[in-house]
KOLZAPA-417956 format. One line per field, with one value per residue (C-alpha): x, y, z; residue in one letter. Coordinates in steps of 0.05 Angstrom, whole numbers. Each point is the difference from the previous one (the first is absolute). Example, Ala and Ser with C-alpha at 12.3 -4.5 7.8 and 13.67 -1.06 7.14 Angstrom:
% residues 2
east	c(246  27)
north	c(-90  69)
up	c(156  -13)
residuo	c(A  S)
//
This chain:
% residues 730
east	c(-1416  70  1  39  -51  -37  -65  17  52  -63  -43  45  8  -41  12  -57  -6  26  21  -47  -16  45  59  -4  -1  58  48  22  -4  -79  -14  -27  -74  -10  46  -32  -32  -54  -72  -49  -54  -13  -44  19  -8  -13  40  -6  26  -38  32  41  38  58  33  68  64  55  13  75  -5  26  -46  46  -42  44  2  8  77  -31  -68  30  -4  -68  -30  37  -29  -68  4  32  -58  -58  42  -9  -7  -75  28  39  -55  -72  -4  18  -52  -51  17  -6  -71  -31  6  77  9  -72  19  51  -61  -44  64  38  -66  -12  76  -15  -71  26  77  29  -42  2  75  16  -55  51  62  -28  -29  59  53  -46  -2  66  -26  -12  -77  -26  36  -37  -68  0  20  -54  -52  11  -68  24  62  -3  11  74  1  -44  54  57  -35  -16  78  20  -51  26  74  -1  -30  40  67  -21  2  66  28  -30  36  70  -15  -14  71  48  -33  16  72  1  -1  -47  -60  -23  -75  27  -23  -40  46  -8  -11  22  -53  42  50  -38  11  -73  -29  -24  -81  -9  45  -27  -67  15  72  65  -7  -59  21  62  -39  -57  47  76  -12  -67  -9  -69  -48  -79  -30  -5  -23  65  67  52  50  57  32  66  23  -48  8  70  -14  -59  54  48  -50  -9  73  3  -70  42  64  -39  -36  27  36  -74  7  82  11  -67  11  61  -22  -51  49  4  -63  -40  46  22  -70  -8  72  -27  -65  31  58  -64  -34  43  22  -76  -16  61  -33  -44  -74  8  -34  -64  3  -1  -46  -49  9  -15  -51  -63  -65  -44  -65  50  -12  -69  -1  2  53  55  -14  -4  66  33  -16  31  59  15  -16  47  58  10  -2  -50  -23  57  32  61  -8  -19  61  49  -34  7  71  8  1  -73  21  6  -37  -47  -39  54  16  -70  -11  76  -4  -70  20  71  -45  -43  55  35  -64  0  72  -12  -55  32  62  -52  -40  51  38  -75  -4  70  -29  -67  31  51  -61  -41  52  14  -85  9  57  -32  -67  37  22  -69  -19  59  -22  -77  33  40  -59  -43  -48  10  5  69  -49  -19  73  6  61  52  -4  76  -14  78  -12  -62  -28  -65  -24  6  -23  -65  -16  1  -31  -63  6  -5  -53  -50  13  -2  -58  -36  58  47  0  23  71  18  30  13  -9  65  -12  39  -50  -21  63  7  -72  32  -12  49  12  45  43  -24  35  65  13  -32  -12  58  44  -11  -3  79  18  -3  43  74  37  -58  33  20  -64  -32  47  -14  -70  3  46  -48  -61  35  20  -75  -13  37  -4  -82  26  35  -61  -35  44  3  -70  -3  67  -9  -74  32  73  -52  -38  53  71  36  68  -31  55  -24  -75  23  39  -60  -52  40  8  -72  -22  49  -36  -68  20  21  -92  30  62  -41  -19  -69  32  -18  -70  1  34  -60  -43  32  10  -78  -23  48  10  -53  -63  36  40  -50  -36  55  11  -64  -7  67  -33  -59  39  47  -61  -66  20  66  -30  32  -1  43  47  9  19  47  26  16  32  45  10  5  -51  -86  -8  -40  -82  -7  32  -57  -45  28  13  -72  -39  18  65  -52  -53  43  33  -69  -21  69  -22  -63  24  44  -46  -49  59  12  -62  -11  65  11  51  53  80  20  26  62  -26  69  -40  -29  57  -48  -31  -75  -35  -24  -40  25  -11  -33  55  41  -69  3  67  -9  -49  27  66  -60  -24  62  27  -66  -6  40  -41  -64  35  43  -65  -38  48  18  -75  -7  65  25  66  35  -1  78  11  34  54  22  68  2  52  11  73  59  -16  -73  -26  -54  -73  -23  -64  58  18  6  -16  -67  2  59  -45  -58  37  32  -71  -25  32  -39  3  34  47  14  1  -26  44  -49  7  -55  -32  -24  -53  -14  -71  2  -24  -33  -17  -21  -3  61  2  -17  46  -21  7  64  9  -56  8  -31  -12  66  33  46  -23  30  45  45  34  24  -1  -85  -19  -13)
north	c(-1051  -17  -49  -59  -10  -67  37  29  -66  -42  53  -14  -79  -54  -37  -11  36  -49  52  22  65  10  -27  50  53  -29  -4  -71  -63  -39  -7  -74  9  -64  17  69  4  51  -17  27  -44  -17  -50  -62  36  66  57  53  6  9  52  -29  28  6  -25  -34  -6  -48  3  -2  68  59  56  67  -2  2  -70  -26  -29  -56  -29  25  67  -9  -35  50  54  -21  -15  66  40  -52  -1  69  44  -23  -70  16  67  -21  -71  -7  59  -41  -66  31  38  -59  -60  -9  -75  1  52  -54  -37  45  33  -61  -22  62  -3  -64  24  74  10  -58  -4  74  1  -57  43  68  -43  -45  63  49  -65  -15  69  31  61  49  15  48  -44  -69  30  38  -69  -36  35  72  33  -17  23  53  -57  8  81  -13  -40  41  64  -43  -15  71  22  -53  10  69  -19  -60  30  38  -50  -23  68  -2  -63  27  61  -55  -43  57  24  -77  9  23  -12  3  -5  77  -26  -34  56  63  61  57  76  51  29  53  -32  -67  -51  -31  -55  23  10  -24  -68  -16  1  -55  -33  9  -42  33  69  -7  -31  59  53  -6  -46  34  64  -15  53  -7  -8  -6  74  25  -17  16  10  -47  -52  3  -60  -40  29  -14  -72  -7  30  -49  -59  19  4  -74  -20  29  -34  -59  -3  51  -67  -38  -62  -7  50  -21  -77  11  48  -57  -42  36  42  -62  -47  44  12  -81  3  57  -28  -79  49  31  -62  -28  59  11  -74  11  66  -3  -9  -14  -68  40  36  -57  -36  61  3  -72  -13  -1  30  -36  41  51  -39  11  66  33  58  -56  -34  66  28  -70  13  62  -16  -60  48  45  -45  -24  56  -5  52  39  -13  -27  -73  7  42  -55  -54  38  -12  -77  -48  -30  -68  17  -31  55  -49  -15  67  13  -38  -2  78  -8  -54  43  68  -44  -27  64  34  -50  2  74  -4  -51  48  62  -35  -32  75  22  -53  30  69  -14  -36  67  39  -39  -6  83  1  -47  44  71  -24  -35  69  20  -43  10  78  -27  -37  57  43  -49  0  -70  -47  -49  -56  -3  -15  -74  -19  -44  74  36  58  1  -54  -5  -48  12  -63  34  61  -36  -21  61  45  -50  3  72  -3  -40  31  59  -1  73  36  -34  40  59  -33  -3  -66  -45  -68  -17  -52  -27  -27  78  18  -57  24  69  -8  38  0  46  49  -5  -69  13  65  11  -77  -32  56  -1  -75  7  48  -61  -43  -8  50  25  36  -52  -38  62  9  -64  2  77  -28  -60  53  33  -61  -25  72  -5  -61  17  65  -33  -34  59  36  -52  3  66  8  -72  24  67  -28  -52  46  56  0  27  -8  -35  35  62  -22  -22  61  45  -44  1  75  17  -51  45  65  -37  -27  60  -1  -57  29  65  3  -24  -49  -64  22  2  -79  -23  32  -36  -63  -3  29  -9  -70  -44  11  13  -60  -50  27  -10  -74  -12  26  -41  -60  10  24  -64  -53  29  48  -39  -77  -36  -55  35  30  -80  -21  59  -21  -73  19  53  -48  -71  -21  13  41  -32  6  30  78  -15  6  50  58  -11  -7  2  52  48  -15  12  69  26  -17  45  48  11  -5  56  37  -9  8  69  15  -9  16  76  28  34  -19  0  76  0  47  32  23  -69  -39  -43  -12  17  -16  60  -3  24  77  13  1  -57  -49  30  -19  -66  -18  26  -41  -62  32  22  -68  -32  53  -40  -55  31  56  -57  -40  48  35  -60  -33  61  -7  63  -20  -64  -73  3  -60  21  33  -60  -27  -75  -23  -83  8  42  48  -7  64  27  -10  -11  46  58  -27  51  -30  -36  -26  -48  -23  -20  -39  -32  -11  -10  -76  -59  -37  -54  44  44  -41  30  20  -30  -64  -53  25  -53  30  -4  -22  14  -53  -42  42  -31  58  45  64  22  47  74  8  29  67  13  65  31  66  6  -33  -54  -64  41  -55  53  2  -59  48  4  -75  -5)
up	c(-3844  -20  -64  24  48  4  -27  -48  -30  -1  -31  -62  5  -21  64  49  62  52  59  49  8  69  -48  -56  61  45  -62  28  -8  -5  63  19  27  24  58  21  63  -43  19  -58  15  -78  -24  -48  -68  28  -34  62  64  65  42  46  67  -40  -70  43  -29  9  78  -15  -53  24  -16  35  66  72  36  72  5  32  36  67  -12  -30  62  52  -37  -5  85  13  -33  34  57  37  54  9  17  57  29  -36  5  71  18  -34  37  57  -5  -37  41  0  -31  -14  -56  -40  -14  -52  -21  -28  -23  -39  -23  -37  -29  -26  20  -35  -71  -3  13  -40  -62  1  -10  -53  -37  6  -21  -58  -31  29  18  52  25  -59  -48  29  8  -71  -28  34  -5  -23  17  72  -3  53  38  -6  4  72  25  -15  35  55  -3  0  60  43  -19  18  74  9  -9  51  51  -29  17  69  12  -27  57  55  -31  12  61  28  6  64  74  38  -58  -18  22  56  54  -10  -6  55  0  44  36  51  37  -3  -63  -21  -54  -60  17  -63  12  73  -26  -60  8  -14  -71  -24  19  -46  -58  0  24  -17  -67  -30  44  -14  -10  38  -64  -75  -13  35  -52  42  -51  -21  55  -18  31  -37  -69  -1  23  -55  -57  31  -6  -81  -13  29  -39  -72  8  16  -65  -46  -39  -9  19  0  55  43  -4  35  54  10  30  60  5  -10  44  59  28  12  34  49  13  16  51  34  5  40  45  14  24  44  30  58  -16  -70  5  30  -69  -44  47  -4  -75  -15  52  -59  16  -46  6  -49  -48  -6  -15  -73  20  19  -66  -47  36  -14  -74  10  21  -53  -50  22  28  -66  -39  -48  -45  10  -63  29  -5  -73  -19  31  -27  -68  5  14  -66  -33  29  67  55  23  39  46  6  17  60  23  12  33  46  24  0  56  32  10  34  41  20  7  46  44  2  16  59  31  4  17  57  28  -3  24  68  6  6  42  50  -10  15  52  40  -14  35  51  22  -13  53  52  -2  18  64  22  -3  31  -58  -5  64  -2  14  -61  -29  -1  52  -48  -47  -5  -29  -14  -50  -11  -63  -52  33  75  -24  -44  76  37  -54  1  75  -1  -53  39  60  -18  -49  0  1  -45  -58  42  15  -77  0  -67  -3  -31  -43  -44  -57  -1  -27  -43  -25  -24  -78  -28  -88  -50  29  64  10  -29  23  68  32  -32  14  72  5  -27  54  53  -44  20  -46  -38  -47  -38  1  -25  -57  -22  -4  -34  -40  -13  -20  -49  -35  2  -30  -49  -33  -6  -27  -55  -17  10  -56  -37  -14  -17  -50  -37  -33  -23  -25  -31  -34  -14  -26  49  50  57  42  -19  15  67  24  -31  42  62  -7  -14  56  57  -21  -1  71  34  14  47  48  10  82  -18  -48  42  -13  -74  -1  46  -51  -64  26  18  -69  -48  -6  34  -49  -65  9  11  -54  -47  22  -14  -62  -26  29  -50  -59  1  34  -48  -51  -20  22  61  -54  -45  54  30  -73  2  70  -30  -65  44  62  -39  46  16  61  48  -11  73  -38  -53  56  47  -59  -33  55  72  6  -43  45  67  -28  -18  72  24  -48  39  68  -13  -23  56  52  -36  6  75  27  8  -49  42  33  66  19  57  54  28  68  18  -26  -42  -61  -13  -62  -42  -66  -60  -19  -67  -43  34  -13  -70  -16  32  -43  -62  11  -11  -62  -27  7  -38  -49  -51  -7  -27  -44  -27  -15  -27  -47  -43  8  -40  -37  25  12  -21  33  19  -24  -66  44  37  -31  22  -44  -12  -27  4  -57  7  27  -57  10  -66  6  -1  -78  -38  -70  5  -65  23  62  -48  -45  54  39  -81  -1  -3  74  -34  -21  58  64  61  49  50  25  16  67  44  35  72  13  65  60  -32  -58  -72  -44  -40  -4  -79  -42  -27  -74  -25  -18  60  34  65  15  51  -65  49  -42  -78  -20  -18  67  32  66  -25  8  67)
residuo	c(X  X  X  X  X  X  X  X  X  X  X  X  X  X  X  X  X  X  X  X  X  X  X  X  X  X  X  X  X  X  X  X  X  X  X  X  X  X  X  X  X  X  X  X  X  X  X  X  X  X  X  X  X  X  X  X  X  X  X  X  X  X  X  X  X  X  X  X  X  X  X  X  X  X  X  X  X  X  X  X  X  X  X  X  X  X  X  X  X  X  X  X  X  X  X  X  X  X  X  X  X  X  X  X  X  X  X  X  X  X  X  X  X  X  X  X  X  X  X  X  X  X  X  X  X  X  X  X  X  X  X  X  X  X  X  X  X  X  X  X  X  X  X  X  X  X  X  X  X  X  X  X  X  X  X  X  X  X  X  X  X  X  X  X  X  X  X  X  X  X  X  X  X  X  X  X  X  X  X  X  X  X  X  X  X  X  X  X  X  X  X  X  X  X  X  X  X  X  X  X  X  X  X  X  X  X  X  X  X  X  X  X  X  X  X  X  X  X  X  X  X  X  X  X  X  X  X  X  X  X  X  X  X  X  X  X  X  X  X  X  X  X  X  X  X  X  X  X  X  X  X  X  X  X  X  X  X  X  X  X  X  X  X  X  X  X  X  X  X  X  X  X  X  X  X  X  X  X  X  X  X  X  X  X  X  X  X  X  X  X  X  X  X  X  X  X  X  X  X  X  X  X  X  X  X  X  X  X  X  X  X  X  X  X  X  X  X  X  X  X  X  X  X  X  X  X  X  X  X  X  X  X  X  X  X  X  X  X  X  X  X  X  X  X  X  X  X  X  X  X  X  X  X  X  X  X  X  X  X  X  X  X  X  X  X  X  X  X  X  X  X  X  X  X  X  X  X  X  X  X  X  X  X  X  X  X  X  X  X  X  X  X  X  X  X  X  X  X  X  X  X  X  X  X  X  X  X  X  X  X  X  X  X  X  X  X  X  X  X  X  X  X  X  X  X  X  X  X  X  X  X  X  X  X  X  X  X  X  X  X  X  X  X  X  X  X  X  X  X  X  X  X  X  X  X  X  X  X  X  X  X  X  X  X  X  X  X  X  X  X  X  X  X  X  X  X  X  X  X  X  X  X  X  X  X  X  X  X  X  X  X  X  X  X  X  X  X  X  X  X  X  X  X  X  X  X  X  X  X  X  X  X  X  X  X  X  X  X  X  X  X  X  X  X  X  X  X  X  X  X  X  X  X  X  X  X  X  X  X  X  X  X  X  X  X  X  X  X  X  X  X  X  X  X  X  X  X  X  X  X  X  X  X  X  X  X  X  X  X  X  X  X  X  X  X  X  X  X  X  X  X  X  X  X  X  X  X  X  X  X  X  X  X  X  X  X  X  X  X  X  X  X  X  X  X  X  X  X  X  X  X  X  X  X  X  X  X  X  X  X  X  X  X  X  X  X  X  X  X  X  X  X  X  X  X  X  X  X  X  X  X  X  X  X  X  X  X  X  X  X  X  X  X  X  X  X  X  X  X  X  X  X  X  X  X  X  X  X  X  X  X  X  X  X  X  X  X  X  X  X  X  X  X  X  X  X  X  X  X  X  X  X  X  X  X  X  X  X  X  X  X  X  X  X  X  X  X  X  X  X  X  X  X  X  X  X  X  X  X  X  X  X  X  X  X  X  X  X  X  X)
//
């Protein structure tokens, strides 16, 4: 150590030791104490700290790590990556099966009891230790954390898949800009002399044949590769170019693409909104989707897939909200944050889903009236051949323009009348609830019943422009997030050019994707977004809840919350993080596995010959790999565990670099000379003050009783309470 240090100076004075021990590090000026926003939880006359979430610095000090320019770009980033393509394909799908506006009811209710505190936990934990997922959960509790390494696999298996979809959607954008719509019609064949549909197309429809056929060229199954689709690997390469300029700056370059990926969607979905309640039969839509069918919401599937879907709309677990948070200043108000994101991540599904079934309710009367016409002719062929008696056609009937409601009459006519023999003549009912009754989720909306909704619209192509246009920017900002939770734990942990990391990422993630644009590629993202990130998830959730509510102490963590925040949370996140958001995720926990359990294991195969999909169950090796992308992404969390319950590999915490001051960035475990540490640690407490303050501690609701102090000097096994590393005192 350099002599004209402060060490070493007051080895060889007779002046007391009046710096603190962060002072004689930081080369500066004492800092004052009093002012600190630290929370050590020490005792009057107590000499050792108790590990606290983490020792704070001055808000204002600038300790080297990237910042938001402003709350703006904070907030749009945090809505852009809870803000996603399940909000505009997912929710609505789940409206619809479960009861319509029945389903608002135990979804917002489960938004307050688990979305909200859990939300509002990952901010206040990743702006309190300004770090990235393996960085929070080593400094929390470091025997658990494989918490963070969990989430950042679960990160990478759903970025590769999701990108995907990104690249489908930059296929269906160029495709757009032209006239007539390429799905508008079925293409023909020549067959001879004669020009014919497409077997294949006649038998499905003109929008589903060019999703399975021209955009996939979808094999029959799983077992059967297909090779490369071109098309759709040079979409997918074109989707991670966009993904790396987006955040191959950190924060600086994807704050700004935030902006517009996070803005334009809401501009796009308020433009649909009110073309579709111009459109014919869109009120039927929103009728049909808001017409509640209470019984719903009696039953436990309509209550575990509304926990479902608040744990995934916002994000949690991912990784991604803790990274940003990382990034905003100690004094910011997470709590805002918290439920301000929650409440637009609601709002927006429910813009969405009025959007979706009012376009629905547009489509669904296009094809009843179709239905309506084809068995009209149906029915003029029976006349002619005198299979069915013109008395039985009402007399007011014009078959030139004929209505649902005149054609509702006749077929029931015809049904009564012709009781026994009914079934032989083939005819549909027609109605129009059936086809607002066709549930349809995920791809299936956007590319296949959305698609062909926009074919009716007065110039289509733009409309569907705009609402490609509008996917991809929904991709992308959860992308961002996405990435961001995987690069922020590694530049965190490593020293290296996060524009190198990023490019390196992006490149590995193309070669890793090219599973995904194969012919049976569609498959393969069915099969990850079932496996990959539903159990692992909501397993790491959980286990953060319990690190931070029972092995940290909710106590603690509200004490934290008020020194941070300048004011007490209130007492209802005491309650929801120690007992009842633990008690509902163990509850989703089981219902998963139960619905794993009971529902086959396989993916819906495209049968070229019927022009259909058929379900088919997984072949040996698919269920294998399935399974193992479960175990894979758990595997971290008992080796981490066990090897350093065993000391087999060390806590992490030692490694984190949280510096209070400009200049401040040794941890003083990594001293060299431990004889200078001892005489520093050597003083007399009257001497040396602590660089803790007083800690105030929070008793809880209605609690009587403070937390007491370990002894100083104390060690565990994991080694995170050593008073040798500031980093160590959690």
């Amino acid at each position: 150590m350099p002599k004209n240090t402060k060490v070493t100076q007051h080895e060889h004075s007779n002046e007391a030791v009046t710096e603190s021990v962060a002072d004689l590090l930081s080369l500066e000026h004492p800092m004052d104490y009093k002012s600190s926003q630290m929370s050590m939880g020490l005792s009057p006359g107590s000499t050792a700290p108790v590990k606290a979430l983490l020792p704070s610095p001055d808000p204002d000090a600038e300790d080297g790590r990237p910042a938001w320019n402003n709350k703006m770009e904070y907030i749009l980033a945090q809505v852009g990556f809870s803000v996603g393509l399940g909000n505009v394909w997912r929710f609505p799908y789940l409206c619809q099966k479960n009861g319509g506006g029945a389903y608002l009811v135990p979804y917002f209710i489960l938004l307050i009891l688990i979305g909200i505190p859990l939300f509002f936990l990952e901010l206040a934990v990743g702006q309190r230790i300004r770090r990235g997922s393996i960085g929070v959960w080593n400094y929390v509790y470091p025997q658990l954390g494989g918490i963070g390494v969990s989430s950042l696999m679960v990160c990478g298996f759903v970025g590769l898949y999701y990108n995907v979809i990104i690249g489908w959607s930059i296929f269906y954008f160029f495709q757009s800009f032209q006239y007539p719509l390429p799905w508008a019609e079925c293409p023909l064949q020549r067959n001879g002399s004669q020009a014919i549909v497409v077997p294949e197309c006649e038998k499905s429809s003109a929008t589903t044949y060019f999703w399975y056929r021209q955009t996939l060229n979808i094999t029959s199954s799983i077992d059967d590769t297909g090779g490369l689709n071109w098309k759709m690997t040079l979409s997918l390469l074109v989707a991670w170019i966009l993904v790396c300029m987006a955040v191959i700056k950190g924060i600086q370059s994807s704050g700004k693409v935030m902006y517009f990926s996070s803005l334009f969607p809401y501009v796009v979905l308020f433009c649909f909104l009110v073309r579709g309640l111009m459109l014919r039969g869109a009120v039927d839509g929103i009728a049909h989707m808001f017409t509640p069918k209470l019984e719903k919401m009696l039953e436990p599937q309509v209550w575990r897939e509304a926990a479902t879907q608040v744990f995934f709309a916002l994000g949690l677990g991912f990784g991604g909200v803790i990274a940003f948070s990382s990034y905003n200043k100690r004094d910011n108000n997470c709590h805002f944050d918290a439920a301000l994101v929650s409440v637009i991540n609601f709002v927006t599904s429910i813009l969405a889903t009025l959007v979706v079934f009012a376009v629905l309710g547009f489509k669904a009367n296009i094809m009843n009236e179709k239905c309506v016409v084809e068995n009209a002719e149906k029915i003029l062929g029976f006349l002619k051949s005198d299979v069915l008696s013109k008395e039985l056609i009402p007399s007011h009937i014009n078959f030139s323009h004929l209505s649902s409601q005149d054609y509702a009459e006749m077929y029931g006519v015809i049904k009564t009348v012709k009781e026994d023999s009914f079934a032989q003549l083939g005819l549909d009912a027609c109605l129009l609830e059936d086809e607002l009754n066709k549930a349809v989720q995920g791809t299936g909306l956007a590319f296949i019943a959305f698609t062909e909704a926009m074919t009716h619209f007065p110039a289509s192509p733009f409309w569907s422009v705009m609402f490609f246009f509008m996917l991809i920017n929904l991709g992308l900002g959860s992308m961002i997030g996405t990435m961001t939770g995987i690069t922020t734990p590694i530049l965190d942990a490593f020293k290296i050019r996060k524009e190198l990391l990023c490019v390196v990422c992006c490149v590995i993630a193309f070669f890793l994707g090219l599973l995904f644009v194969q012919r049976s590629g569609n498959y393969f993202v069915a099969m990850f977004d079932d496996y990959s990130a539903g159990l692992p998830l909501i397993v790491v959730v959980i286990l953060e809840n319990i690190s931070v509510a029972w092995i940290y102490g909710t106590k603690r963590f509200m004490q934290d919350l008020e020194d941070m925040l300048g004011f007490r949370p209130y007492a209802f996140y005491y309650y929801m993080w120690r007992y009842v958001s633990p008690t509902i995720l163990v509850a989703l926990i089981a219902a998963t596995i139960i619905e794993m359990a009971i529902s086959p294991a396989g993916y819906n195969a495209w049968v070229e010959s019927e022009g259909a999909e058929r379900f088919q169950s997984y072949s040996p090796w698919a269920l294998a790999m399935a399974y193992s992308l479960i175990v894979v992404a758990m595997l971290p969390l008992p080796l981490v565990y066990i090897a350093r319950h065993f000391n087999l590999i060390s806590d992490g915490s030692n490694k984190l670099s949280v510096s209070y001051r400009k200049g401040m960035m040794k941890d003083i475990s990594n001293l060299e000379e431990q004889d200078e540490q001892r005489f520093i640690l050597g003083k007399n407490p009257s001497e040396t003050p602590s660089p803790m303050p007083a800690h105030r501690a929070y008793l809880g609701p209605g609690g009587t009783q403070e937390m007491t102090n370990t002894n100083y000097g104390t060690s565990t096994k994991t080694g995170y309470q050593n008073i040798g590393s500031p980093e160590s005192e959690l």
